[in-house]
C-alpha positions as CSV (number, residue, x, y, z in Angstrom):
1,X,4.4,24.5,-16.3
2,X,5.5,22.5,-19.2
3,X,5.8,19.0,-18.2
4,X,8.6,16.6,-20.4
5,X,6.9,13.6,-21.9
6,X,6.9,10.3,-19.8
7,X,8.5,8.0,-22.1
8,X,11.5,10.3,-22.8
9,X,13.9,7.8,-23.7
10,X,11.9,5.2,-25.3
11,X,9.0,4.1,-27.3
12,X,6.4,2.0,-26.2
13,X,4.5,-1.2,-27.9
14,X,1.5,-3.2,-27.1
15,X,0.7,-6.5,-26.5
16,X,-2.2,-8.4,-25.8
17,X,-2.5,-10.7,-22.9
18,X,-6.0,-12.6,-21.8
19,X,-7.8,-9.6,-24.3
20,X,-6.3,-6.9,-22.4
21,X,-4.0,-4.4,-23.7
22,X,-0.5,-4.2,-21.7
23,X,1.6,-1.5,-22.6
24,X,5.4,-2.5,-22.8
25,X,8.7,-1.2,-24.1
26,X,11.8,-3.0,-25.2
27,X,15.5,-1.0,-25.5
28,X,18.9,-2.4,-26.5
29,X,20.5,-5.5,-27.1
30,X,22.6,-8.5,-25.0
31,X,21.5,-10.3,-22.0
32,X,17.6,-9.1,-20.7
33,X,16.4,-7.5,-18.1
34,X,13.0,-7.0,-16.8
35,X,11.8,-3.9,-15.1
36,X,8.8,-4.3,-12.5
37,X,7.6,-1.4,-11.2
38,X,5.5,-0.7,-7.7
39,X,1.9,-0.1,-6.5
40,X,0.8,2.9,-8.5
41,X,3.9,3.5,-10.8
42,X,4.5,2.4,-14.4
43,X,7.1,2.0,-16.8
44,X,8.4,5.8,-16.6
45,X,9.5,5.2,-13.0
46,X,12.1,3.3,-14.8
47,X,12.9,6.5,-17.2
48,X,16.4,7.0,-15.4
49,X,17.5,3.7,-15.3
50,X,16.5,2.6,-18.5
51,X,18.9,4.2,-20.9
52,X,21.9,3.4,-18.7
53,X,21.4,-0.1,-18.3
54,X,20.7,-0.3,-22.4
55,X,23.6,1.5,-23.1
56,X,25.8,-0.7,-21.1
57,X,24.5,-3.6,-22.9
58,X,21.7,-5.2,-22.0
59,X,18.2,-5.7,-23.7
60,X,16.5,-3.6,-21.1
61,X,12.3,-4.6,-21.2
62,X,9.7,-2.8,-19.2
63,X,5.9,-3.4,-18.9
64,X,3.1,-1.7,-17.1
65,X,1.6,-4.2,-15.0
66,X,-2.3,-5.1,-15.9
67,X,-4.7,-2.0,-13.9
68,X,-1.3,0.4,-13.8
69,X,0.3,2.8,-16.1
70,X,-1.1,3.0,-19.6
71,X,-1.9,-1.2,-19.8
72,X,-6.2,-1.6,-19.4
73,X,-8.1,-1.3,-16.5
74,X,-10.6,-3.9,-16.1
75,X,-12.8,-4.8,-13.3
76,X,-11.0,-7.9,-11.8
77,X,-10.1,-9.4,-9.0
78,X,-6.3,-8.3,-8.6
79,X,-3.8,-10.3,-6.6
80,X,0.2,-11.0,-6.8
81,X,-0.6,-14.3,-8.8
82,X,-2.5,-12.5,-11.2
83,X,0.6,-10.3,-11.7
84,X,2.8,-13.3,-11.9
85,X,0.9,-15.2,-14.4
86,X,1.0,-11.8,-16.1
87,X,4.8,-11.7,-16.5
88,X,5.5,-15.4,-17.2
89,X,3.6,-15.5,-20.1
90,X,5.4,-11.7,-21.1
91,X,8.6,-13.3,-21.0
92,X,7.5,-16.8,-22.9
93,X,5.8,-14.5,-26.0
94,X,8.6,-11.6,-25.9
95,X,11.6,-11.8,-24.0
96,X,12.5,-15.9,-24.9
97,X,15.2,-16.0,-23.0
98,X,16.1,-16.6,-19.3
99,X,16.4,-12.8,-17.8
100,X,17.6,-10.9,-15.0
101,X,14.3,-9.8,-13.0
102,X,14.8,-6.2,-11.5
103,X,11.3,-5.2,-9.0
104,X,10.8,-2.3,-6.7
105,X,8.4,-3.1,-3.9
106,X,5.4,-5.3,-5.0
107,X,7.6,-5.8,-7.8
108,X,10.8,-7.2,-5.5
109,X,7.7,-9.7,-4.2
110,X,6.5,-9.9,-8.0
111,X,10.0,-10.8,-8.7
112,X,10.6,-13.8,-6.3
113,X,7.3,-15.4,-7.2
114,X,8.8,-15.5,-10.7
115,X,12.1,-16.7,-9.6
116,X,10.3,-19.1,-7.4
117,X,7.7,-20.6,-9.3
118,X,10.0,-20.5,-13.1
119,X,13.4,-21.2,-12.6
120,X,13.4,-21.5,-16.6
121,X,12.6,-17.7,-16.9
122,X,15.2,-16.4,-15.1
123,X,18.7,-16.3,-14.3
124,X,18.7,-13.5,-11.2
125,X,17.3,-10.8,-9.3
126,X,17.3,-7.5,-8.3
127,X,15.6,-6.6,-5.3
128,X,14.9,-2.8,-4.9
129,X,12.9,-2.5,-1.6
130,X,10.5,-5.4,-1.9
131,X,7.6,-5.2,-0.4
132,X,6.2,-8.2,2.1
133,X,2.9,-8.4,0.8
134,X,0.7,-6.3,-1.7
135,X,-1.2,-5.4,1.6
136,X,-0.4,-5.9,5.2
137,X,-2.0,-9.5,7.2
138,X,-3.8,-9.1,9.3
139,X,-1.1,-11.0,12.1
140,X,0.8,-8.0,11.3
141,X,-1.3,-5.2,12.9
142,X,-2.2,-4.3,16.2
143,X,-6.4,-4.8,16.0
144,X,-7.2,-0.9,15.6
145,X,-4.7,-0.3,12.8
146,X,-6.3,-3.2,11.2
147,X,-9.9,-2.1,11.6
148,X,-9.0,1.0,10.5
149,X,-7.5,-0.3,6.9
150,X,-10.1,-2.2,6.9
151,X,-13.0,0.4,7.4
152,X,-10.7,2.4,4.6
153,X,-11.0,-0.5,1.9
154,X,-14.1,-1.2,2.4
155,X,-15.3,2.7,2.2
156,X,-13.0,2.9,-1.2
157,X,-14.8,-0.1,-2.6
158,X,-18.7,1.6,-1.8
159,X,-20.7,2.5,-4.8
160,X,-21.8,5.6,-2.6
161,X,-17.9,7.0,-1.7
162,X,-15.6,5.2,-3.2
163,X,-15.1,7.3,-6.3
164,X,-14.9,10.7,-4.2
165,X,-12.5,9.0,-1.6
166,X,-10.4,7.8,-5.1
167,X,-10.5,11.7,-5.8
168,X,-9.1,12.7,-2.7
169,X,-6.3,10.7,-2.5
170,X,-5.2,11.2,-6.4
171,X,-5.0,14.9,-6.0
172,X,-1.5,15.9,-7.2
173,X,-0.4,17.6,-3.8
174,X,-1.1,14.9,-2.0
175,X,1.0,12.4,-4.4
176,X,3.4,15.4,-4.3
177,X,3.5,15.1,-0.3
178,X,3.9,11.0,-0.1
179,X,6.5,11.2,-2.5
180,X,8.3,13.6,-0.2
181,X,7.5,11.3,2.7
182,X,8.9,8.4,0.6
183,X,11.6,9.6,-1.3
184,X,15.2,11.4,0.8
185,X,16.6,12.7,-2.4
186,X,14.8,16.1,-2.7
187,X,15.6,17.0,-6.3
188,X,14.2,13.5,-7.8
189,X,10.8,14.4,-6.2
190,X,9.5,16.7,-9.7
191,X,6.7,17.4,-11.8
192,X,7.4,15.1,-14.2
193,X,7.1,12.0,-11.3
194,X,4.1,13.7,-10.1
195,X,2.3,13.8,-13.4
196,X,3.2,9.5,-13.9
197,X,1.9,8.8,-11.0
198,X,-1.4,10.8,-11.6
199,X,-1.9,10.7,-15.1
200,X,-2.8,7.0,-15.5
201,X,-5.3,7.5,-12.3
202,X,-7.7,9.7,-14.3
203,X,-8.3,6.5,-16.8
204,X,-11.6,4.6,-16.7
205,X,-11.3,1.7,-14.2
206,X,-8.3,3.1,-12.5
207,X,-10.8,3.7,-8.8
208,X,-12.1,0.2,-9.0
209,X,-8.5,-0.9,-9.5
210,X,-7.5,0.9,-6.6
211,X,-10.4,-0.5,-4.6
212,X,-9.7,-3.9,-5.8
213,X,-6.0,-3.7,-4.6
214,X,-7.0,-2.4,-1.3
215,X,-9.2,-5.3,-0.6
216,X,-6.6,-7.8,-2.4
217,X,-4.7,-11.0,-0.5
218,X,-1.4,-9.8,0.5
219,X,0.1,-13.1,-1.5
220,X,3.3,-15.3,-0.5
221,X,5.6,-14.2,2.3
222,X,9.0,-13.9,1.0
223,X,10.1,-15.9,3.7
224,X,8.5,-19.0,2.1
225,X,9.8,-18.1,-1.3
226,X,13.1,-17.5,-0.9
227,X,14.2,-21.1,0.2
228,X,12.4,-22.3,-3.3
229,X,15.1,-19.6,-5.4
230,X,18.3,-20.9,-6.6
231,X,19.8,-17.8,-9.0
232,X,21.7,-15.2,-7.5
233,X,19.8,-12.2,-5.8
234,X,21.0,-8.5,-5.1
235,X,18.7,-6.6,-2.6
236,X,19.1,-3.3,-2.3
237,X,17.5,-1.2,-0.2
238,X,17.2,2.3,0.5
239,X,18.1,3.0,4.8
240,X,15.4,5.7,5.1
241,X,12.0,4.2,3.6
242,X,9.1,4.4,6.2
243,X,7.1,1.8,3.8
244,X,9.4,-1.4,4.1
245,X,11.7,-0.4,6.9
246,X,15.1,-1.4,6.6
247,X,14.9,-3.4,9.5
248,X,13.0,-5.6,7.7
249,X,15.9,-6.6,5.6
250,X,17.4,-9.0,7.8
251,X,15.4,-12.2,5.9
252,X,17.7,-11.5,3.2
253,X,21.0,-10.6,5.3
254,X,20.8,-14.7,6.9
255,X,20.0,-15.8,3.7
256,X,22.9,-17.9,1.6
257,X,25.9,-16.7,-0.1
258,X,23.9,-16.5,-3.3
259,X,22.3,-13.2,-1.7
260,X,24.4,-10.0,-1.9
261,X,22.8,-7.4,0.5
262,X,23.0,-3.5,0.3
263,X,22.1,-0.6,2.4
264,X,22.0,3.2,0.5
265,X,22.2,5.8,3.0
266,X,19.9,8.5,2.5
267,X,17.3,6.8,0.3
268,X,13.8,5.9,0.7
269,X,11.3,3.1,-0.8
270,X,12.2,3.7,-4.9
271,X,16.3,3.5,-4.4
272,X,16.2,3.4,-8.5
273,X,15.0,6.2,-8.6
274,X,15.5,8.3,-5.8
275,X,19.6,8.2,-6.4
276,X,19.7,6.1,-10.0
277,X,22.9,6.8,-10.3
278,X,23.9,5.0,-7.3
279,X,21.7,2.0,-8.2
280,X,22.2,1.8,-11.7
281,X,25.9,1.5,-11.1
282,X,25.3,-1.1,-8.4
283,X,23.3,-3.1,-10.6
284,X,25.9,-3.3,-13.4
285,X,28.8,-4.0,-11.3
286,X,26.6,-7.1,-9.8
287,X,25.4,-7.8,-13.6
288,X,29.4,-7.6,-14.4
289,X,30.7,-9.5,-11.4
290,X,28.2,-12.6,-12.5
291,X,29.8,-12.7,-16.2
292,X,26.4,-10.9,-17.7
C-alpha cells in the first residue's frame, strides 16, 4: 500500500534550540496560532486542520516537540517544563507576536503552562482533550495499578529489555488497535495516521525517549494553573475518550465566564482529528466571536 506523504499540505523548516534540531512548519498569514500535538504524535496530526485554519486567515505554526516527530532525540531527562521552556523560546525567535495556543492532551497541559507562566506570549487557548499530567500521580491510582506502571517503566527503562519491550509496543497493529480504542470516528483511523505515529519511533533515541517519558513527573495540575490564566479558553472535548474521560471536564465547566466549554458526541481523545471538520469550525467561530 502506497502511503500519502505526511506533510501533505505543507513544508517543513528547522530550527535550532539548546543544539537540538526541532522540526517546525509555518502556513498563512494574520493572527497566529500554535499547534501542540500529544504524547507520541507530531506535526502531521495537525495535517487536517492546518490548511483550514490557514485558509481562513490565520498564520497557522506547528512544531514537533523535542524527542517526537522528526525534531532530535537526545538522551534527556524529559518533563512538561522542558516542553514549555521549549515553546516560549519558539514563539520569542519565530512567531513574535502574542498567539492563540491550540494543544491536544499533553499539549492542552503544555498549553496552560504557557498561558500561565507567559501572559506576554499569548492571547488564548484551545483546549482539545488536555491531559492532567504527562503521567498519572501516584494519589491517583489504587496501589496495584500503580505498581504495575511502575514495574512497566522501570522494565522499559532496563538495558536488558527495554529496547525489545519499545519493539513490542511500536508494532503498527498495535498502534493500529489503540488508535481504534482512542478514536470513535472509524474512517479517520488510516494508514497514513498509522505510519506518523510509527515512523518517527524507528529513529535513534526514540526508546530512551519513550523510557524517559514513562519514568517523567507528571508536572502542574491544571487545577493550580488555571486560576493563574487570564485570556479566554475554549476546551473542547471529545464525550467518548477512555484516556481523559469526559467526566473529568468539570474543572473547566466551574471555571469563569472566560472559559467556553464543549462536549462532541461521538469523539474520542484527538477531537481535531477524529471529526476536524467539527473542531476546525468550532475553533474559527470561537477565533471569530473574540474579534481574531
Amino acid at each position: 500500500m502506497t502511503v500519502a506523504p505526511l506533510n501533505r499540505s505543507y513544508e517543513c523548516q528547522t530550527w535550532h534550540w539548546q543544539g537540538h534540531q526541532i522540526q517546525y512548519t509555518v502556513v498563512g498569514q494574520g493572527q497566529p496560532l500554535v499547534l501542540l500535538h500529544g504524547f507520541g504524535a507530531s506535526i502531521g496530526h495537525w495535517r487536517n486542520n492546518i490548511p483550514v485554519l490557514a485558509s481562513a486567515g490565520y498564520q497557522v505554526f506547528a512544531l514537533d516537540l523535542l524527542g517526537f516527530g522528526a525534531s532530535d532525540k537526545p538522551a534527556l531527562d524529559y518533563s512538561m517544563e522542558l516542553w514549555r521552556s521549549l515553546v516560549q523560546d519558539f514563539c520569542r525567535d519565530l512567531v513574535q507576536t502574542p498567539a492563540v495556543f491550540v494543544g491536544n492532551s499533553i499539549g492542552g497541559l503544555l498549553t496552560l503552562m504557557v498561558l500561565a507562566d507567559s501572559p506576554e506570549l499569548s492571547r488564548g487557548g484551545v483546549l482539545l482533550n488536555p491531559a492532567g499530567g504527562l503521567n498519572h500521580r501516584p494519589d491517583e491510582l489504587n496501589l496495584p495499578l500503580r505498581l504495575i506502571l511502575g514495574s512497566f517503566a522501570k522494565l522499559a527503562s532496563s538495558d536488558l529489555v527495554g529496547a525489545f519491550l519499545f519493539n513490542q509496543v511500536r508494532k503498527k497493529h498495535r498502534i493500529r488497535n489503540s488508535l481504534r480504542q482512542v478514536y470513535r470516528n472509524p474512517e479517520a483511523v488510516t494508514e497514513e495516521l498509522v505510519e506518523l505515529i510509527y515512523r518517527p519511533s524507528c529513529d535513534p533515541g526514540a526508546q530512551k525517549v519513550f523510557a524517559s517519558i514513562l519514568s517523567a513527573p507528571a508536572g502542574p495540575h491544571p487545577r493550580d494553573l488555571l486560576p493563574q490564566i487570564t485570556v479566554p479558553l475554549l476546551v473542547l472535548w471529545g464525550e467518548e475518550d477512555p484516556w481523559t474521560p469526559i467526566q473529568g471536564s468539570t474543572l473547566y465547566q466551574q471555571q469563569t465566564a472566560q472559559v467556553e466549554f464543549q462536549a462532541i458526541a461521538r469523539t474520542g481523545h484527538c477531537p481535531h482529528d477524529d471529526r476536524p471538520e467539527i473542531v476546525n469550525q468550532q475553533i474559527l467561530n470561537w477565533l471569530s466571536h473574540h474579534g481574531w
